[in-house]
Every structure is written in structure tokens, then in C-alpha cells.
C-alpha positions in Angstrom: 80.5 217.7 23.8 79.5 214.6 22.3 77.5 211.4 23.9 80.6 210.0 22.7 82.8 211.9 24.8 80.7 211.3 27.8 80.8 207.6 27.1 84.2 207.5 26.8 84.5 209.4 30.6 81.9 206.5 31.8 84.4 203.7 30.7 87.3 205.6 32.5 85.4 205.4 35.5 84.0 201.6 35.4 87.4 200.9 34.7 88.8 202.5 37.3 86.4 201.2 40.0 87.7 198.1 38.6 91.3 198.5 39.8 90.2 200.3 43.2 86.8 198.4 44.0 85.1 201.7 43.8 84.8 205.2 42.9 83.3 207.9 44.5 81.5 211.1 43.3 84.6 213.2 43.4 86.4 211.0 41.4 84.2 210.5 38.7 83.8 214.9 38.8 87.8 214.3 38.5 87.3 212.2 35.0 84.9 214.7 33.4 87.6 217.7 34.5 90.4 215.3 33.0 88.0 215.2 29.7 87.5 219.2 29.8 83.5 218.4 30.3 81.2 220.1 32.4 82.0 218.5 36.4 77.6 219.0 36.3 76.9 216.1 34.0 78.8 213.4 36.9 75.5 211.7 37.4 75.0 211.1 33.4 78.7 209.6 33.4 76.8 207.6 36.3 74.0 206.4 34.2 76.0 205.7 31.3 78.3 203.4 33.3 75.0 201.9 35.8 74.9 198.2 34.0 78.7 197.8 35.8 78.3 200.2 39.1 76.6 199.4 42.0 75.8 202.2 44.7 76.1 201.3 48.6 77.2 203.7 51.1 78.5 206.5 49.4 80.6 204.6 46.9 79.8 203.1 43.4 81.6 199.5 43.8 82.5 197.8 40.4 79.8 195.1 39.8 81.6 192.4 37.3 79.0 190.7 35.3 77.4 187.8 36.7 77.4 184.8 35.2 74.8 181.4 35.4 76.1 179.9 38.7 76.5 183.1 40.5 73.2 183.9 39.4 71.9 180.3 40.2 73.3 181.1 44.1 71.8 184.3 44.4 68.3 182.5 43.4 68.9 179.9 46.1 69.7 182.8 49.0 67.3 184.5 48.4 65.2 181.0 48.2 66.8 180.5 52.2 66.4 184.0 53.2 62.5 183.9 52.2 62.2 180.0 54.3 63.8 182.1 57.0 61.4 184.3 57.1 58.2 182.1 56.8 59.7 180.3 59.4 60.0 183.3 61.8 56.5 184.7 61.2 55.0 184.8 63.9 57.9 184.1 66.1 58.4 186.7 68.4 61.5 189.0 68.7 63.5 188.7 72.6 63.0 191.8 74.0 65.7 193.8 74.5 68.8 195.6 72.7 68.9 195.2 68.9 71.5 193.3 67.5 74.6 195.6 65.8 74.8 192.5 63.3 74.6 192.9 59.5 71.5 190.4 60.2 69.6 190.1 63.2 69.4 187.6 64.9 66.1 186.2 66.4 65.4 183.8 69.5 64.1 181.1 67.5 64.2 178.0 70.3 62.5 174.7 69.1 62.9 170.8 68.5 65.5 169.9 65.0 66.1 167.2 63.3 69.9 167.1 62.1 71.0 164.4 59.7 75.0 164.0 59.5 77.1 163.5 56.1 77.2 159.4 57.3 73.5 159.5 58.0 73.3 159.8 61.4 70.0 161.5 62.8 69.7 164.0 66.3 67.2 165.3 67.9 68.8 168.6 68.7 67.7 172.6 69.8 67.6 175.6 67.7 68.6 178.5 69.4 68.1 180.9 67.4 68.3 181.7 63.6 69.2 184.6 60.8 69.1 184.9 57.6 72.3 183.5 57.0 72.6 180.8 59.9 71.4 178.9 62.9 72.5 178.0 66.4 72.0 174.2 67.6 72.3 173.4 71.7 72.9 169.5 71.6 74.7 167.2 73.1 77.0 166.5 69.5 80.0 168.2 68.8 79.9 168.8 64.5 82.6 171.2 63.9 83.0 170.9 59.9 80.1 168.9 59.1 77.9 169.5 56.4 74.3 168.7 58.3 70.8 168.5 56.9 68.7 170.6 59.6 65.4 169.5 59.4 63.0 172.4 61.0 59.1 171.7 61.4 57.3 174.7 60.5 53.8 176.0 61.5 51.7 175.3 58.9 52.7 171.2 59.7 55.3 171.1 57.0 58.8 171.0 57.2 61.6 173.4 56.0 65.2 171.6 55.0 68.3 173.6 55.0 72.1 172.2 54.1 74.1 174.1 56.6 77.9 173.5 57.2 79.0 174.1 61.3 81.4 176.9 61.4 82.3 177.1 65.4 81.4 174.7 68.6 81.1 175.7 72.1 80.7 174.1 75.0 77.9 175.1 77.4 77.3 172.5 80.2 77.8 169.2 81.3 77.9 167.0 78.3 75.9 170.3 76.3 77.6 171.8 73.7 76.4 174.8 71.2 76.9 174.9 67.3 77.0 177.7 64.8 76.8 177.3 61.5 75.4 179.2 58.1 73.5 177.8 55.2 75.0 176.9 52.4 74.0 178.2 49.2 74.8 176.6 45.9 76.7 173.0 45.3 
């Protein structure tokens, strides 16, 4: 057996994650069978094929290469996620049950400044936040908008996130409650 043989194996299986998303560690075992190679050497194929494989969950997804704007994005979430998390310091979980979210959510109730798309400033409530959105109590309905929320933090600055208003609810008399999730990238 050659290195070339096993790289040959490793480019069957990054291409076939390719067609199905993923492959699994039977499957690649499967390849190194098909190539009359020893099933043991499934993690070298692995290795060989890491700089287009990503592991999560049991599988090995196909990761396609990322280029400048998707890499540009990724910077800036990880930018909001880290904001998010200043902001929260200190904050408090709610007691009780755990969120079965992707991201929890925390209680996160204070005073926002929301600026619309025409300019238009509010005075509204933030419910509570994650690391991929807020909830705003107010008495504005913004479905669809694309709103500066404007959040003073603890150490007297100010933290400024673009977030676009994915659902509205209303919650009272003249109250209404918006969701929405921060928008990364142009």
C-alpha cells in the first residue's frame, strides 16, 4: 500500500460526503474495503481528507472551502456572540428549567433604544437575549424591519446591534412583543 493509494481513498470519501452532506465511519471503512486496504487505517483516510471534513455528532459533514465574505461573516458572529456575552456578564440566569434551545436564552429585561430604517427612535424593553437574537416588549409593531437596537451596557457604554424582526405578538392592550435575530454581514 502506498500514501498514494490512501490518498486516493481520502478523495473518494470527501467526495462522497459531497454528494450526501456526510459520511460516516462505516462508510469511509466501506472505501478502504472497495480499495483492498486495511479497514484499520479509516482514521488516516480521516486525516488525509481533514482540510474538507468537519466532525459533529457522529458524522464527518463536507466542509466546502470558505471564501472572504463567508469568512468576513463568521468574524462579525462571532464579533455579536462575544457583545452578547459581555453584555450578559453579570446578568443573572431565571431560575428554573433549562432551555432545550440550540442557544439559551437568558432573562435579559432592560431599557432599548431602537432606531427604524426611516429614522424613527423608541424607547422600547428587552426581554430577553441569545446569542443569535433578542426579544423587544413595546408598544410598535416592526415585523420586517431592519432596526438598530441600541443597548446601554454596564461599564456606561453602549453596545449596537443591526437586527431584522422575524415574528410579532401581541401581549396586552396596546403591548405587543418582537423577536428578531442579528444580522450578520451586509
Amino acid at each position: 500500500m502506498t500514501a498514494n493509494n490512501l490518498q486516493s481513498v481520502a478523495d473518494q470519501v470527501v467526495q462522497r460526503a459531497q454528494q450526501q452532506g456526510y459520511v460516516v465511519q462505516r462508510e469511509v471503512r466501506e472505501e478502504l474495503r472497495r480499495a483492498g486496504i486495511a479497514e484499520t487505517l479509516w482514521k488516516d483516510v480521516l486525516a488525509l481528507g481533514r482540510a474538507s471534513l468537519s466532525f459533529r455528532k457522529g458524522r464527518y459533514y463536507y466542509a466546502a472551502p470558505v471564501s472572504d465574505r463567508v469568512r468576513a461573516e463568521l468574524s462579525q458572529q462571532h464579533d455579536v456572540q462575544a457583545a452578547v456575552e459581555q453584555l450578559l456578564k453579570g446578568q443573572q440566569a431565571s431560575s428554573g428549567s433549562p432551555e432545550r434551545r440550540e442557544l439559551d436564552r437568558v432573562e435579559f429585561v432592560q431599557q432599548v433604544k431602537v432606531v427604524t430604517e426611516d429614522g424613527q427612535e423608541f424607547t422600547l424593553l428587552s426581554r430577553d437575549l441569545s446569542a443569535t437574537g433578542i426579544r423587544l416588549v413595546g408598544t410598535r409593531r416592526l415585523l420586517g424591519q431592519k432596526v438598530r437596537v441600541i443597548i446601554p451596557g454596564s461599564d456606561g457604554g453602549a453596545r449596537e446591534f443591526l437586527v431584522r424582526i422575524l415574528w410579532t405578538c401581541p401581549v396586552g392592550d396596546d403591548l405587543v412583543e418582537n423577536g428578531g435575530a442579528f444580522i450578520v454581514g451586509k
